[in-house]
ROTOR-802653 format. One record per residue (C-alpha): residue number from 1; residue in one letter; y, z, x. Coordinates in nm, 4 decimals. Example, Ala and Ser with C-alpha at 12.3 -4.5 7.8 and 13.67 -1.06 7.14 Angstrom:
<marses>
 num residu    north       up     east
   1      a  -0.4500   0.7800   1.2300
   2      s  -0.1060   0.7140   1.3670
</marses>
This chain:
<marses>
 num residu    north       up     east
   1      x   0.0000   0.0000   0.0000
   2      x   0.3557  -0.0555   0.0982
   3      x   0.6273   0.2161  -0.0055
   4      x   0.9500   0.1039  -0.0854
   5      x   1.2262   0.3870  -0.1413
   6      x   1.5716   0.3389  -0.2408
   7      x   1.5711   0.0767  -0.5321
   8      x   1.8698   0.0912  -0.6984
   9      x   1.9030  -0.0046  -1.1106
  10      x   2.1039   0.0153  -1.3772
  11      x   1.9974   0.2720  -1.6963
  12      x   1.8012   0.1378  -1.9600
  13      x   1.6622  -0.1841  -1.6977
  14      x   1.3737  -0.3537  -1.7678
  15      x   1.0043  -0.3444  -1.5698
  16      x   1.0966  -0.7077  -1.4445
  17      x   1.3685  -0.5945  -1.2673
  18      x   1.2007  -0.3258  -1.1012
  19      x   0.9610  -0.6282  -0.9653
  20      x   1.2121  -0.8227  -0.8923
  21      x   1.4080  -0.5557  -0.6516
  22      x   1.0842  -0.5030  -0.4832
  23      x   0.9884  -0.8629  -0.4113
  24      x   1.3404  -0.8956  -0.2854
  25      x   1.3584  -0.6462  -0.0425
  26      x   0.9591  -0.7335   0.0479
  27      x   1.0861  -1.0706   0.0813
  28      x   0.7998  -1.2068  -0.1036
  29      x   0.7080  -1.3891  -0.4487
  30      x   0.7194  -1.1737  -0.7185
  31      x   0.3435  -1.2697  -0.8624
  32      x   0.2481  -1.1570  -0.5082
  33      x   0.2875  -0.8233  -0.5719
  34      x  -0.0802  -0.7217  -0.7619
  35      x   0.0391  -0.3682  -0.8750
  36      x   0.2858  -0.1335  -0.8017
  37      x   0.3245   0.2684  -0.9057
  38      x   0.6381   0.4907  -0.9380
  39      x   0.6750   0.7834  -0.6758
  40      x   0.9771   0.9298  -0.7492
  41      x   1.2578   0.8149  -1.0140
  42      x   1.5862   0.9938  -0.9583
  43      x   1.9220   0.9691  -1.1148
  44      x   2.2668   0.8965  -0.8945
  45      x   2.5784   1.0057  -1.0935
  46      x   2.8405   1.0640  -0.8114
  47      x   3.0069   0.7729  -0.9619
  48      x   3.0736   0.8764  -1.2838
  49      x   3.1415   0.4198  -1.3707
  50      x   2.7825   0.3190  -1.1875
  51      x   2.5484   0.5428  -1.2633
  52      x   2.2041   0.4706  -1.0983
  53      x   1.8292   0.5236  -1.1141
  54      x   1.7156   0.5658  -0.7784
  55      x   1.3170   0.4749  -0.7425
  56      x   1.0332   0.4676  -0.4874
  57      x   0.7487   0.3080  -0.5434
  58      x   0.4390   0.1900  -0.3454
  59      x   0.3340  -0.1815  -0.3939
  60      x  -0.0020  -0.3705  -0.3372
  61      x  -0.0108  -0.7038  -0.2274
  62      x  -0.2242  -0.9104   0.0223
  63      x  -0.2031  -0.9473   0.3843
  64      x   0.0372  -0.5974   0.3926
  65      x   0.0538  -0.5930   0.7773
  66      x   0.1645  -0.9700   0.7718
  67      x   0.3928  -0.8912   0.5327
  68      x   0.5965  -0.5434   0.6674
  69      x   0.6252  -0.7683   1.0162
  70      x   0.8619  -0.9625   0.8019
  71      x   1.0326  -0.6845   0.6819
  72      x   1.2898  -0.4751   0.9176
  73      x   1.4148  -0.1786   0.6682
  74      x   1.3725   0.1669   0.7588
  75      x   1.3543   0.2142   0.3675
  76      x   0.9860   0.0227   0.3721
  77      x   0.6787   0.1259   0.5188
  78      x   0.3431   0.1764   0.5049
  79      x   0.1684   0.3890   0.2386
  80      x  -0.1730   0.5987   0.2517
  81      x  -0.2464   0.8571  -0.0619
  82      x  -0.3961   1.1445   0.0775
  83      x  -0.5980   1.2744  -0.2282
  84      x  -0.6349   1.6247  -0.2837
  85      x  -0.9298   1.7828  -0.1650
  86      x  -1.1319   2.1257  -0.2368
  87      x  -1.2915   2.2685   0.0515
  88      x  -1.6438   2.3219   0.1443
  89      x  -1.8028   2.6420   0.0292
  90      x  -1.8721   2.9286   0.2358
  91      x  -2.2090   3.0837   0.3452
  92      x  -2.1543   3.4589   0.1811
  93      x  -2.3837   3.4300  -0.1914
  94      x  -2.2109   3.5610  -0.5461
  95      x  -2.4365   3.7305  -0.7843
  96      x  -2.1335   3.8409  -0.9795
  97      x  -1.8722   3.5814  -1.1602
  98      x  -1.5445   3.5984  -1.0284
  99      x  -1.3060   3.7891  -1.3193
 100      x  -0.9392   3.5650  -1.3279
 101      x  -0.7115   3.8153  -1.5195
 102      x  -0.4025   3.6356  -1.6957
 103      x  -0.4314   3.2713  -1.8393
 104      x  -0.1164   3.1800  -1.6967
 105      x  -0.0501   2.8549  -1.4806
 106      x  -0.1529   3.0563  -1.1670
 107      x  -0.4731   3.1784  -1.3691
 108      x  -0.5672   2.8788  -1.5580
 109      x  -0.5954   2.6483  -1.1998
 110      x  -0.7249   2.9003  -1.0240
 111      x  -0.9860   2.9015  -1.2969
 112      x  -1.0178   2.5045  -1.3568
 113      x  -1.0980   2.4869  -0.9695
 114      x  -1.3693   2.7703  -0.9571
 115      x  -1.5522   2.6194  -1.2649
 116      x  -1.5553   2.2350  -1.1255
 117      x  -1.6769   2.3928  -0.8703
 118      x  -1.9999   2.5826  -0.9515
 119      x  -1.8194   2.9362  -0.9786
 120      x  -1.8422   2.9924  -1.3295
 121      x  -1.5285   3.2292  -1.3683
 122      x  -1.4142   3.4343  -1.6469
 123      x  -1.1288   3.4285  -1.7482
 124      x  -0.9423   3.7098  -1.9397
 125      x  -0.6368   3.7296  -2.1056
 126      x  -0.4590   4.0061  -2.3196
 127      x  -0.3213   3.7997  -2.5465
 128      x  -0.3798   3.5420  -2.7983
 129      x  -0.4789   3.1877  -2.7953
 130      x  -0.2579   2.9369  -2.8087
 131      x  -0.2620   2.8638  -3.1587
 132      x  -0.2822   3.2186  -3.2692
 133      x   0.0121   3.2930  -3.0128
 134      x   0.2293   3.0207  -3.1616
 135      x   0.2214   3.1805  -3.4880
 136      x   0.2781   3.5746  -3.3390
 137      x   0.5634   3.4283  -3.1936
 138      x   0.7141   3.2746  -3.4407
 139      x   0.6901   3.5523  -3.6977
 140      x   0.8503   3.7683  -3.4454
 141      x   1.1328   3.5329  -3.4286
 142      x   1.1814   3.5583  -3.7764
 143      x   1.1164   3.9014  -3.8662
 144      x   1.1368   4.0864  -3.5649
 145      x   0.7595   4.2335  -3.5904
 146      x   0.6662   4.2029  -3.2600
 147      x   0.2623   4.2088  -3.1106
 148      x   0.3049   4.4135  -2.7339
 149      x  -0.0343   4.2345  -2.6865
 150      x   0.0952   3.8809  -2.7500
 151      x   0.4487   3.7478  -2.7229
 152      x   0.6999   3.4963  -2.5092
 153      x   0.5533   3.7022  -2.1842
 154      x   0.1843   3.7365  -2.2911
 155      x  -0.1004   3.4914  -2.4508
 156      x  -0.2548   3.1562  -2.3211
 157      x  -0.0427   2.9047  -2.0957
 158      x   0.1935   3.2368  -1.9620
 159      x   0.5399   3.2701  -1.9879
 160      x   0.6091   2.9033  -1.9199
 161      x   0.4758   2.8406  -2.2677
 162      x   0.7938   2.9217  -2.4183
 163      x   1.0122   2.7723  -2.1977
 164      x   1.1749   2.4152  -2.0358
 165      x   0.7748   2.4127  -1.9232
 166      x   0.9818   2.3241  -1.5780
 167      x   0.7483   2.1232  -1.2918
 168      x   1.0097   2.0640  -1.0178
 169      x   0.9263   2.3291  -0.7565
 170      x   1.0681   2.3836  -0.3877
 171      x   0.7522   2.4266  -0.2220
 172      x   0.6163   2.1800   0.0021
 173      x   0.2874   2.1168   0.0272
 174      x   0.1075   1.8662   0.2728
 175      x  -0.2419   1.8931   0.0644
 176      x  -0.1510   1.7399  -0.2004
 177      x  -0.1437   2.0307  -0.4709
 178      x   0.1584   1.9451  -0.6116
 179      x   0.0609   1.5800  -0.7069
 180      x  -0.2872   1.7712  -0.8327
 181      x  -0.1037   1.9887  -1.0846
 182      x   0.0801   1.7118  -1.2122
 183      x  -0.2027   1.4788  -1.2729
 184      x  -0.4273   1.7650  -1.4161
 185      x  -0.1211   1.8152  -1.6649
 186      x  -0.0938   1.4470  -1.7536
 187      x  -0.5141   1.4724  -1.8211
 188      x  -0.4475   1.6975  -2.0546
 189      x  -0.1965   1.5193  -2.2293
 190      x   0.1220   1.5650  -2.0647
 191      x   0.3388   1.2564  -2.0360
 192      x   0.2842   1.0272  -1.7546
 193      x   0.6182   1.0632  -1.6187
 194      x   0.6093   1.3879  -1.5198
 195      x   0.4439   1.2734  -1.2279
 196      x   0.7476   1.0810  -1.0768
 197      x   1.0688   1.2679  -1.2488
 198      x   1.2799   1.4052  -1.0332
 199      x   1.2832   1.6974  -1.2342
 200      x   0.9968   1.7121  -1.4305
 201      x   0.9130   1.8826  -1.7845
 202      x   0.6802   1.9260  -2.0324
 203      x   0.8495   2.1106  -2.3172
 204      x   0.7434   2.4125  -2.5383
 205      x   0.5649   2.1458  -2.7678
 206      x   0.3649   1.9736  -2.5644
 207      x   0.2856   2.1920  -2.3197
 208      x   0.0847   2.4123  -2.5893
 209      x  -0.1388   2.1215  -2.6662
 210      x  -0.1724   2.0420  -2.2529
 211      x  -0.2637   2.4541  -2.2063
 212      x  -0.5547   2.3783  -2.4715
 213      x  -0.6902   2.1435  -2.3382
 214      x  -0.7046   2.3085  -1.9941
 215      x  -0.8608   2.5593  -2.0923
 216      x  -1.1320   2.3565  -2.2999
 217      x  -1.2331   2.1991  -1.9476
 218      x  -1.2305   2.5557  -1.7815
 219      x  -1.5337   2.5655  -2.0462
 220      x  -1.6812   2.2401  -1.9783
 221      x  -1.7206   2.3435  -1.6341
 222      x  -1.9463   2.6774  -1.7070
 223      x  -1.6382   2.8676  -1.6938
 224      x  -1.5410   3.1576  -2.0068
 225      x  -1.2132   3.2254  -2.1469
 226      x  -1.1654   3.5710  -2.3589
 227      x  -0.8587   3.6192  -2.5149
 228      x  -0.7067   3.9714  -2.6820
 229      x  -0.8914   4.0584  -2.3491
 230      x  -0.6471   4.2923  -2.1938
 231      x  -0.8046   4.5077  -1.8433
 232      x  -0.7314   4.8606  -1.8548
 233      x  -0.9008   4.9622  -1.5426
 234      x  -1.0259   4.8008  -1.2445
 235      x  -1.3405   5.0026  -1.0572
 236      x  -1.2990   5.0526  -0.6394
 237      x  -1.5806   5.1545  -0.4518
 238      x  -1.4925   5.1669  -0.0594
 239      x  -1.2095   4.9753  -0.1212
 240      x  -1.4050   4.7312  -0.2582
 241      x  -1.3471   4.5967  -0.6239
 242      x  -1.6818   4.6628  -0.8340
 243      x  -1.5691   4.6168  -1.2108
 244      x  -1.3321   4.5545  -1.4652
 245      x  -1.3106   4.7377  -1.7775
 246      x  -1.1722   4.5321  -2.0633
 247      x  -0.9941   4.6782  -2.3857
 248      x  -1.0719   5.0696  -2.2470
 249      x  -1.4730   4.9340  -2.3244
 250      x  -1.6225   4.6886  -2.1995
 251      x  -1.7305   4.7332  -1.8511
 252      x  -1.7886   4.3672  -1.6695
 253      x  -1.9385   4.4252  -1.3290
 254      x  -1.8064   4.1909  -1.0397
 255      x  -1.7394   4.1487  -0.6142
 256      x  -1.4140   3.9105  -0.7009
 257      x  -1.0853   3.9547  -0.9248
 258      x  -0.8110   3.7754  -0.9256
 259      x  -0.4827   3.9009  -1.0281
 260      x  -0.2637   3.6214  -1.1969
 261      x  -0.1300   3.9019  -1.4284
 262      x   0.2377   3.7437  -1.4585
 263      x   0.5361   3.9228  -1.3959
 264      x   0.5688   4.1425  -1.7265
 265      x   0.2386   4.2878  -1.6942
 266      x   0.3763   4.6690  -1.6173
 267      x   0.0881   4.8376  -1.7396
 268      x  -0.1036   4.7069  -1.4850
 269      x   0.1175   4.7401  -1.1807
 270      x   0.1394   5.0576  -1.3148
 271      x  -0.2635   5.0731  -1.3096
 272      x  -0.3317   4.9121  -0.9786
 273      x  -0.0108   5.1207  -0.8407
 274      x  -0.2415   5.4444  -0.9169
 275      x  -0.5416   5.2652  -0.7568
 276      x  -0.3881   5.2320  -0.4425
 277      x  -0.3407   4.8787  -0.4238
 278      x  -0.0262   4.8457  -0.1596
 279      x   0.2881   4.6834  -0.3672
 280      x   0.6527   4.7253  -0.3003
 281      x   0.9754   4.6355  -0.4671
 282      x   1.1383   4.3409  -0.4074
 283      x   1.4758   4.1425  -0.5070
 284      x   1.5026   3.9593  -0.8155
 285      x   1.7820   3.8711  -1.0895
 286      x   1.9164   3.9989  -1.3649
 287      x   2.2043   3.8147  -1.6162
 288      x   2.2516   3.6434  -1.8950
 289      x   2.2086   3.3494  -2.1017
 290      x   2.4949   3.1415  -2.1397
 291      x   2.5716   2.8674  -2.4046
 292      x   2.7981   2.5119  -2.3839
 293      x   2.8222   2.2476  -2.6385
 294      x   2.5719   1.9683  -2.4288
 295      x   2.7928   1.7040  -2.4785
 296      x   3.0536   1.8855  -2.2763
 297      x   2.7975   1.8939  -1.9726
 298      x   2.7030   1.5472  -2.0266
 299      x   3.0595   1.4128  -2.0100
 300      x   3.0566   1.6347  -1.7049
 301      x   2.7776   1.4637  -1.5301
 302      x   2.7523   1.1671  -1.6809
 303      x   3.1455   1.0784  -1.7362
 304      x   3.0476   1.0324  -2.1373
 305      x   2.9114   1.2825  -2.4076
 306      x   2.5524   1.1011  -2.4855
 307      x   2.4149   0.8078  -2.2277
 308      x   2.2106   0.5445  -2.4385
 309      x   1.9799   0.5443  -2.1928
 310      x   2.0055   0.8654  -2.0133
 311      x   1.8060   1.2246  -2.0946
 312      x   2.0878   1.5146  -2.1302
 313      x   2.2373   1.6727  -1.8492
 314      x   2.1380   1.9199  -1.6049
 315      x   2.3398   2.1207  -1.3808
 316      x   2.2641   2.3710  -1.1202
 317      x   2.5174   2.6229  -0.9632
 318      x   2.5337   2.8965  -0.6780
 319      x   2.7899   3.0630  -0.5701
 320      x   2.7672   3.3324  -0.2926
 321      x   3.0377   3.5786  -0.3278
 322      x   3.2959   3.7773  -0.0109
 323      x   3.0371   4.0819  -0.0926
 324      x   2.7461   3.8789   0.0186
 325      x   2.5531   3.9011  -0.3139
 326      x   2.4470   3.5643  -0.5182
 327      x   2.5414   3.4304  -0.8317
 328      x   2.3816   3.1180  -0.9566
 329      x   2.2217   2.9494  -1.2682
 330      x   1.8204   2.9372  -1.3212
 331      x   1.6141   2.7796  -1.5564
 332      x   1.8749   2.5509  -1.7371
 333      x   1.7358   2.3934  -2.0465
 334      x   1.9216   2.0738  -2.2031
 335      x   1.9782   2.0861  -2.5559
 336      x   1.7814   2.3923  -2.5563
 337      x   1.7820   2.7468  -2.7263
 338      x   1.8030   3.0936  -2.6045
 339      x   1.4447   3.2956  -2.7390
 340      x   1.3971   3.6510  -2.7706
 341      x   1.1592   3.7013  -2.5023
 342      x   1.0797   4.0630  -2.5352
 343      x   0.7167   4.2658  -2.4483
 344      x   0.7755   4.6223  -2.5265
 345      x   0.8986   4.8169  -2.8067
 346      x   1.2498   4.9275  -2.8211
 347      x   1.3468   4.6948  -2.5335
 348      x   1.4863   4.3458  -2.5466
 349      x   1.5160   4.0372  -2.2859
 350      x   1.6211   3.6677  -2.3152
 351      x   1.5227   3.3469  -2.2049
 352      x   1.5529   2.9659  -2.2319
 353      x   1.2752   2.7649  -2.4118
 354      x   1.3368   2.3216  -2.4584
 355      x   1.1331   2.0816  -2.6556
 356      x   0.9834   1.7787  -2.5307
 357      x   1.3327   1.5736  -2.6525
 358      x   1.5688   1.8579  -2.5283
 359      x   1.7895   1.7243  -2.8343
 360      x   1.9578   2.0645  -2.9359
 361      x   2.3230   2.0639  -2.9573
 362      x   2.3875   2.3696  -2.6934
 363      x   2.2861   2.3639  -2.3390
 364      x   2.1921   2.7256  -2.1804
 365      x   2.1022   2.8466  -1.8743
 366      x   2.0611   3.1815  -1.7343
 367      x   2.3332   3.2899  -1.5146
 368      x   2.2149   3.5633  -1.2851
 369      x   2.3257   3.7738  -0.9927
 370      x   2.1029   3.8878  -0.7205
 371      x   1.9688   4.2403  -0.6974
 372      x   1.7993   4.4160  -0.4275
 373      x   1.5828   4.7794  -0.3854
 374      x   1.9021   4.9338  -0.2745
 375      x   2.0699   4.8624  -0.6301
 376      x   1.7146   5.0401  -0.8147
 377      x   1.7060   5.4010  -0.9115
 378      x   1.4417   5.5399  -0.7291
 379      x   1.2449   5.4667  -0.3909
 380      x   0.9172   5.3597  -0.5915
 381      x   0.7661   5.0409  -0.5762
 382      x   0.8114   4.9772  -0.9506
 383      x   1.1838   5.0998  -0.8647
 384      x   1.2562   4.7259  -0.9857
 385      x   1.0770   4.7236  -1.2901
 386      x   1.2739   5.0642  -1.4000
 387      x   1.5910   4.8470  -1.3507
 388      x   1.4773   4.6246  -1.5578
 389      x   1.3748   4.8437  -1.8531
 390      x   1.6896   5.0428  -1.8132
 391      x   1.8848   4.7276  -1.9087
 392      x   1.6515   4.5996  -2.1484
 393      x   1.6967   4.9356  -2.3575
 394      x   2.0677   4.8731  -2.3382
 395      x   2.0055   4.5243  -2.4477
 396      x   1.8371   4.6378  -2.7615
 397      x   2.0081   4.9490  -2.8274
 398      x   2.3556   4.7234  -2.8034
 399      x   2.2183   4.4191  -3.0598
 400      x   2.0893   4.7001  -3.2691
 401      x   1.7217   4.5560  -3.2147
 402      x   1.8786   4.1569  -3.2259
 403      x   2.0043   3.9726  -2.9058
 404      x   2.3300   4.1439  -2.8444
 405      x   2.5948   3.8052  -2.8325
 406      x   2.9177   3.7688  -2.7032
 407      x   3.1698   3.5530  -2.6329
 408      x   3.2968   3.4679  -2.2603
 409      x   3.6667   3.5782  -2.3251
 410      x   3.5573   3.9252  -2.4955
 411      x   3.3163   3.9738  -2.1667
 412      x   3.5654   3.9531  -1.9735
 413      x   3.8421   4.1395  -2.1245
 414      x   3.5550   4.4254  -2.2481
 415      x   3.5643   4.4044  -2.5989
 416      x   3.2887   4.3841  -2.8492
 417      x   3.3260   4.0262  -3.0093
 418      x   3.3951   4.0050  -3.3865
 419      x   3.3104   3.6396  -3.4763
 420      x   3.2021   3.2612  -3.3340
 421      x   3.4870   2.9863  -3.2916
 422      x   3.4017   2.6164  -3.1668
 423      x   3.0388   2.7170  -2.9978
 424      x   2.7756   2.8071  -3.2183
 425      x   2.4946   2.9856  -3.0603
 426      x   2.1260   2.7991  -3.0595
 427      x   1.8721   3.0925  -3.0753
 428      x   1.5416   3.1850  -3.1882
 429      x   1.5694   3.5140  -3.2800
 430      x   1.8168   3.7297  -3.4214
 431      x   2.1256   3.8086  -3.3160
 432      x   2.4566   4.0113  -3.3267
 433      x   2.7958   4.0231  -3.2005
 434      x   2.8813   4.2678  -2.9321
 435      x   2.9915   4.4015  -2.5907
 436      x   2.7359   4.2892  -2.2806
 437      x   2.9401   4.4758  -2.0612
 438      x   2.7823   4.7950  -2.1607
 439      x   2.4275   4.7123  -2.0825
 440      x   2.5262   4.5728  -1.7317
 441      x   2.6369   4.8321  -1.4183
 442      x   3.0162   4.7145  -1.3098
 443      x   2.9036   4.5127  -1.0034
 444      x   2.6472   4.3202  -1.1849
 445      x   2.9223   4.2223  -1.4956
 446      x   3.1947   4.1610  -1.2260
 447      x   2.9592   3.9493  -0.9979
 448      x   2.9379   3.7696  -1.2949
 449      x   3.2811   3.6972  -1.3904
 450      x   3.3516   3.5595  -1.0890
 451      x   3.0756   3.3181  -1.0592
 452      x   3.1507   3.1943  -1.3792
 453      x   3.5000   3.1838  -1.2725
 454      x   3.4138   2.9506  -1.0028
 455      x   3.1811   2.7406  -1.1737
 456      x   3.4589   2.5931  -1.3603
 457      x   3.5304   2.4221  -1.0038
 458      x   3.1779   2.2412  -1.0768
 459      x   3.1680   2.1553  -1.4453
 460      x   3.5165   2.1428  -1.6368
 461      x   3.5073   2.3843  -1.9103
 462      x   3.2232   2.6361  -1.7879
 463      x   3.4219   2.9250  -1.8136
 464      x   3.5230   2.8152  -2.1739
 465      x   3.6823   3.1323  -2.3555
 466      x   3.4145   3.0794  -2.7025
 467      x   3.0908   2.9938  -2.4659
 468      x   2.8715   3.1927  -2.5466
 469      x   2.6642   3.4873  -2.3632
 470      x   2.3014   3.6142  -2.4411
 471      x   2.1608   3.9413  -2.2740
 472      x   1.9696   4.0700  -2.1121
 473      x   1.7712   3.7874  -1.8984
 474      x   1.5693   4.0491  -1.7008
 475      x   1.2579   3.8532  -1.5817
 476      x   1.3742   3.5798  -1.3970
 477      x   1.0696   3.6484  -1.0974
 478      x   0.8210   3.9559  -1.0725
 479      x   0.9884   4.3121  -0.9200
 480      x   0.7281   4.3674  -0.7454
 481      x   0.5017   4.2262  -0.4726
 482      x   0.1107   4.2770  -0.4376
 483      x   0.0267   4.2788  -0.0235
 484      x  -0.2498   4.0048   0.0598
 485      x  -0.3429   3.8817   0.4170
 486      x  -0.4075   3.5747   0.5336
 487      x  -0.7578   3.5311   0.3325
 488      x  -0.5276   3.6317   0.0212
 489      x  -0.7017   4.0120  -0.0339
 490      x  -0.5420   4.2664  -0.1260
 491      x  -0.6060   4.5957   0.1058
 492      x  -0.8867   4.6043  -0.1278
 493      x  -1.1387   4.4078  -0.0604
 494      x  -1.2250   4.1656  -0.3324
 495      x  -0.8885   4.1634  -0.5187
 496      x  -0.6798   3.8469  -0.4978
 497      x  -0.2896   3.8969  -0.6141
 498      x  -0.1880   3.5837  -0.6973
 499      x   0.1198   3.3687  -0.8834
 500      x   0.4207   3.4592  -0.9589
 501      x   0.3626   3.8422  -1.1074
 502      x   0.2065   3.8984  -0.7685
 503      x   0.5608   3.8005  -0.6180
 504      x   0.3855   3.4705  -0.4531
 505      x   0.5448   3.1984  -0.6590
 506      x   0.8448   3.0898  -0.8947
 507      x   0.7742   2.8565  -1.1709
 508      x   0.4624   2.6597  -1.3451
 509      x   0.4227   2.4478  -1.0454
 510      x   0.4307   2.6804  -0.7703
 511      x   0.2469   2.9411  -0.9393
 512      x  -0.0471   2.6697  -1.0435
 513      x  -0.0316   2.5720  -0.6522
 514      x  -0.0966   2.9457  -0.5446
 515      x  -0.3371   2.9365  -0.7996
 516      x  -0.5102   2.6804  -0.6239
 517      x  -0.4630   2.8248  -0.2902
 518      x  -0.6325   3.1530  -0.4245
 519      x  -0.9342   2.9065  -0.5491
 520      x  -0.9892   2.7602  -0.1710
 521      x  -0.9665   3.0978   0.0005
 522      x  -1.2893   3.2564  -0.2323
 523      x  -1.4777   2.8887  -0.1841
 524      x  -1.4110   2.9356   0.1631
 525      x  -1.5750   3.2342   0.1808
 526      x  -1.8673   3.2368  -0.0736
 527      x  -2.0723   2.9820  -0.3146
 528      x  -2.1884   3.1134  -0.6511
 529      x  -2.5335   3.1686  -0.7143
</marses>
């Protein structure tokens, strides 16, 4: 193959002129090229009057040597997939299936690899099915009867179920795991173009039907799934995992558990803290969700309020203030909504959730400032997770059990808002008007002030006086990291932390990716059977 980056097009071109810029720069016929796929698609809108899409893509065509001797452009080269590959398994024999706890992107690839390969896991999650959570969750919504057991945070798919279902990630990975995730997602129904995107996503909708049929090949494979399967107690021998006991009853007996938990399961850092598996605090972010009319960020970005041919904006913002600490926007979801994302009783946190056609008239993202162990209230390792509960009561007690709302101008000034102008807020959930700044401490409502102060610089009309704030967004990454070594135990032997509530990933993709890497290291070591 032949990979050709940096074709340049016009919105809304057709497939011929994709061939036709290829053939060009190949300096070939254009019925000589047999087949071609996308790599990456990107959009270019520095120039506000010539917007681009920005592709690479490798080509196949005879005689390909012959053919890049003719060409002299660092911008075409040669092409070789490296597919990914699962390694060999180890000598040591399992008697025992390996227990995954949490169905979660980390949990559910760590899973699909065991069972294709001969492990037969099982897999345990507190929560509900997908289905069944889908319905909890949207009676919750509605009514405000919330199930601790299944929710935004718990049930099949994890947290990313009822969100942007976000697959850009940051990590780089020469194995090709990423490009693995992607095409397991697009098996299971995603869309194909997830796999080129710049910034890929799923959405809420589809991603529900995609985390089915995951975990219907988990079974395939000789792999079980038990939902409304929560583990209350782990057994350690010699500092050596022995069993799980699920639901305070049901003792399964085993050498190998992972721990994909996610990063709301505080029972069981609370559990494992007890057991003496070594965890400290670490940084995080805590904020808000704030709202703009999405036609003001498109004719931002894009120069015009809707693109015929264009999907609605994104931004992303940072901003590191004179004190040293960070302010900057995470998890932004186009003509998305703000959810009620709360796990406990009596405690309340936000996030951002998308559908498929992100075609909601509000765009929200959280804005969040960086906090560190020094800002907790205690020297524990859950000293993070108290932080976050002490807000999240706030958050609740100050929306009277609804998302406390408030407009920018009242946040600022510290006054409880009294009623909606020009922005409208999209939630699911309810809601009431009032003051934010009494569930924040000063530094983290100033920090945010002046981030959002700034980001006017970047987007005209960010720091809007009627956009509209959302609190508490508390669970932007775990508080907490598990310790694992190089073969990805804990200091007990037989206990894997792993994903994102473990503190080793950030997102669907990266988590699904540790996931993974949690998969090789027990093949590695051991083959079932």
């Amino acid at each position: 193959m032949i990979r050709i980056q940096q074709i340049k097009l016009n919105p809304g071109h057709t497939k011929e002129e994709l061939i036709t810029k290829a053939s060009k720069a190949l300096r070939i016929k254009q019925d000589l090229i047999k087949e071609y796929n996308i790599i990456k698609q990107s959009i270019d809108a520095r120039k506000k009057s010539e917007i681009k899409l920005i592709y690479t893509i490798d080509v196949t065509v005879d005689n390909e040597t012959e053919v890049l001797k003719h060409v002299h452009d660092n911008n075409i080269t040669a092409s070789k997939e490296i597919p990914y590959r699962f390694p060999n398994t180890g000598e040591k024999s399992l008697s025992k299936r390996p227990i995954i706890i949490g169905s979660g992107p980390a949990g559910l690839f760590c899973a699909l690899l065991l069972s294709e390969n001969g492990f037969c896991p099982i897999l345990l999650e507190r929560g509900e099915c997908v289905e069944e959570r889908i319905k909890s969750v949207t009676q919750f919504w509605e009514t405000g009867k919330l199930k601790t057991s299944s929710n935004v945070q718990f049930g099949e798919g994890g947290a990313g179920t009822f969100s942007d279902g976000k697959l850009n990630t940051l990590v780089k990975d020469q194995y090709g795991r990423n490009k693995k995730v992607l095409q397991t997602f697009v098996e299971a129904g995603a869309p194909k173009e997830i796999t080129y995107i710049n910034k890929p996503h799923i959405g809420t909708d589809i991603l529900s039907q995609v985390v089915k049929n995951i975990r219907d090949k988990i079974i395939s494979y000789g792999g079980e799934v038990h939902f409304n399967s929560q583990v209350t107690e782990i057994g350690i021998e010699k500092k050596q995992v022995t069993s799980v006991t699920v639901n305070a009853n049901e003792i399964i007996e085993t050498d190998i558990v992972v721990l994909a938990i996610g990063h709301s399961a505080r029972d069981t850092f609370e559990m494992l803290l007890a057991k003496e598996l070594n965890m400290s605090a670490k940084a995080f972010a805590v904020g808000v969700r704030m709202e703009h009319p999405q036609e003001m960020i498109n004719e931002s970005q894009y120069g015009v309020k809707s693109h015929k041919y264009l999907p609605n904006a994104e931004y992303k913002l940072a901003k590191t203030l004179d004190n040293g600490r960070g302010v900057y926007s995470f998890c932004m979801c186009p003509g998305g909504y703000v959810v009620n994302a709360s796990s406990e009783e009596h405690r309340l946190a936000v996030n951002g959730m998308s559908y498929s056609r992100r075609d909601g008239k509000n765009a929200n993202s959280a804005i969040i400032v960086s906090v560190k162990p020094d800002d907790f209230p205690s020297a524990s390792a859950l000293s993070g997770l108290e932080f976050q509960r002490q807000l999240e009561e706030k958050a609740f007690e100050e929306g009277q059990g609804a998302i406390p709302v408030q407009l920018y101008k009242d946040f600022k000034e510290n006054r409880r808002s009294t009623e909606l102008t020009a922005v409208t807020p999209q939630i699911k959930g309810q809601y009431n008007l009032s003051n934010l700044r009494n569930i924040f401490p000063d530094f983290v409502s100033e920090a945010l002030i002046q981030g959002i102060d700034q980001f006017e610089n970047n987007i005209q009309g960010f720091s809007r006086e009627d956009a509209i704030l959302s609190a508490v967004e508390s669970r932007t990454s775990s508080p907490v990291r598990i310790t694992r070594d190089d073969t990805f135990e804990s200091n007990i032997k037989g206990i894997y932390p792993c994903g994102e509530g473990a503190g080793y990933a950030g997102g669907i993709t990266s988590a699904a990716m540790d996931g993974m890497k949690v998969a090789e290291a027990i093949a590695k070591q051991y083959k079932f059977g």
